[in-house]
C-alpha positions in Angstrom: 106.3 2.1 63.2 103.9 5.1 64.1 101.3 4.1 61.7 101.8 7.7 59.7 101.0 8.5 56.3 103.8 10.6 55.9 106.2 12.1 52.6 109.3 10.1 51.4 111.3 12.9 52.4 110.5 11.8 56.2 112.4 8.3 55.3 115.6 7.2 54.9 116.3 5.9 51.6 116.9 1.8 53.1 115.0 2.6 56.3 111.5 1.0 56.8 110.4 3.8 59.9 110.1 6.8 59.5 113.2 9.3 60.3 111.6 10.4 63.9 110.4 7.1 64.6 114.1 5.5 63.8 115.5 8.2 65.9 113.3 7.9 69.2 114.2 3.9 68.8 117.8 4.7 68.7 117.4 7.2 72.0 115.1 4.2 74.1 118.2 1.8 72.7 120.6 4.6 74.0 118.9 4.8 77.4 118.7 0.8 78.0 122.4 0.7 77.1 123.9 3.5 78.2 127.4 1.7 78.7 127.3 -0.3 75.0 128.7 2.1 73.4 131.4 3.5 75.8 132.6 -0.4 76.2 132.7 -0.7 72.2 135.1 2.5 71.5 137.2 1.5 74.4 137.6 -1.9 72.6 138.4 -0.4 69.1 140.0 2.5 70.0 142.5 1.5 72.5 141.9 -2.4 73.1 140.8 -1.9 76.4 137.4 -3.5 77.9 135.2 -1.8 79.9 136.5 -3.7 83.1 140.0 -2.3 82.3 139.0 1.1 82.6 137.9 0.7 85.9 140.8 -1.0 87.3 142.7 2.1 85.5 140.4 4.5 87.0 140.5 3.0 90.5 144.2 2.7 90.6 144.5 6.6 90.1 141.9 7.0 93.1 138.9 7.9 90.6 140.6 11.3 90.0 143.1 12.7 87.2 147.0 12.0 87.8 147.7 15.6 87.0 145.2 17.5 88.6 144.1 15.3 90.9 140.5 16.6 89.7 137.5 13.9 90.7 137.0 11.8 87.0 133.4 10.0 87.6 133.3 6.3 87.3 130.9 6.2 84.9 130.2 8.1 81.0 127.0 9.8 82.5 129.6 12.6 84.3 126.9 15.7 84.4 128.5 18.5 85.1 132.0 17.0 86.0 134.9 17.0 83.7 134.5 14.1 80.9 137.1 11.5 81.2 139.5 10.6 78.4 142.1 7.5 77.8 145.4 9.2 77.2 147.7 6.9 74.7 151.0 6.4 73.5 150.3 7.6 69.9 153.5 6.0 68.9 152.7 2.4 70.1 148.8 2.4 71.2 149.9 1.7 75.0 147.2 3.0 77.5 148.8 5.4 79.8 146.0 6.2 82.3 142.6 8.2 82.3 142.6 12.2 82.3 140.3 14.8 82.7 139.7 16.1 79.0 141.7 19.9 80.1 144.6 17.8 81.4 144.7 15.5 78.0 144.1 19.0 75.7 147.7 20.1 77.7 149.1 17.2 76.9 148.2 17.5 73.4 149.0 21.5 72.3 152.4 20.4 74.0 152.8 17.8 71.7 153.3 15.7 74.1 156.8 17.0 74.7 158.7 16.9 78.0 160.9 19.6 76.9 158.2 21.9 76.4 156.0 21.2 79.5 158.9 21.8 81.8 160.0 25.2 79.8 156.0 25.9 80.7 156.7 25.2 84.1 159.9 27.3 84.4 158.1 30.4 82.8 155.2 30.2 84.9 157.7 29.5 87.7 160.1 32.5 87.0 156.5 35.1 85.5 154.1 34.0 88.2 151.5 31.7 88.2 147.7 32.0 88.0 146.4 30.8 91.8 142.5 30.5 92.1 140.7 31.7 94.4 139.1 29.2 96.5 
């Protein structure tokens, strides 16, 4: 693509452009698409479309159910917390969209109710952490 005489070891062995060439096409694909690939995992990985996730999103007020923490409406979040589509593991079913500290509780807990509300009652009963504002 660039025109370069370059070494083999700059290639991919079933690739026609060279390695830096292939990769700066990949980033201008990227950048005219930002959303393709977002749509495409939301499809495999949970069988949601794109428009779902909005309608998800908007129902919750663009923010996380738990800590009511702003979740952007798009991937490009800069500086906010990333977004992630909390699941049933046991039967696929969606269950909403989290911030990705609110999903990681979720997760250490195992997803158990027994154990997030003997969390609650310790910090309850020990004293919880208040930021500062």
């Amino acid at each position: 693509m660039c025109g370069e005489e370059q070494p083999t070891e700059n290639f991919y062995r079933d690739k026609r452009p060279c390695k830096s060439c292939l990769r700066d096409s990949q980033r201008r694909y990227r950048v005219e698409r930002p959303d393709y690939h977002h749509g495409r995992n939301l499809r495999q990985r949970y069988g949601i479309c794109a428009d779902e996730y909005q309608t998800i999103l908007a129902n919750q007020n663009n923010a996380c159910p738990i800590c009511e923490v702003e979740i952007p409406d798009t991937i490009g979040y800069k500086g906010k917390r990333a977004s992630v589509v909390d699941h049933n593991h046991e039967t696929g079913e969606v269950r909403g969209i989290l911030c990705s500290p609110c999903n990681l509780v979720l997760g250490y807990a195992r997803e158990n109710t027994n154990t997030l509300y003997k969390a609650i009652v310790y910090l309850s009963e020990r004293g919880a952490y208040t930021p500062k504002k």
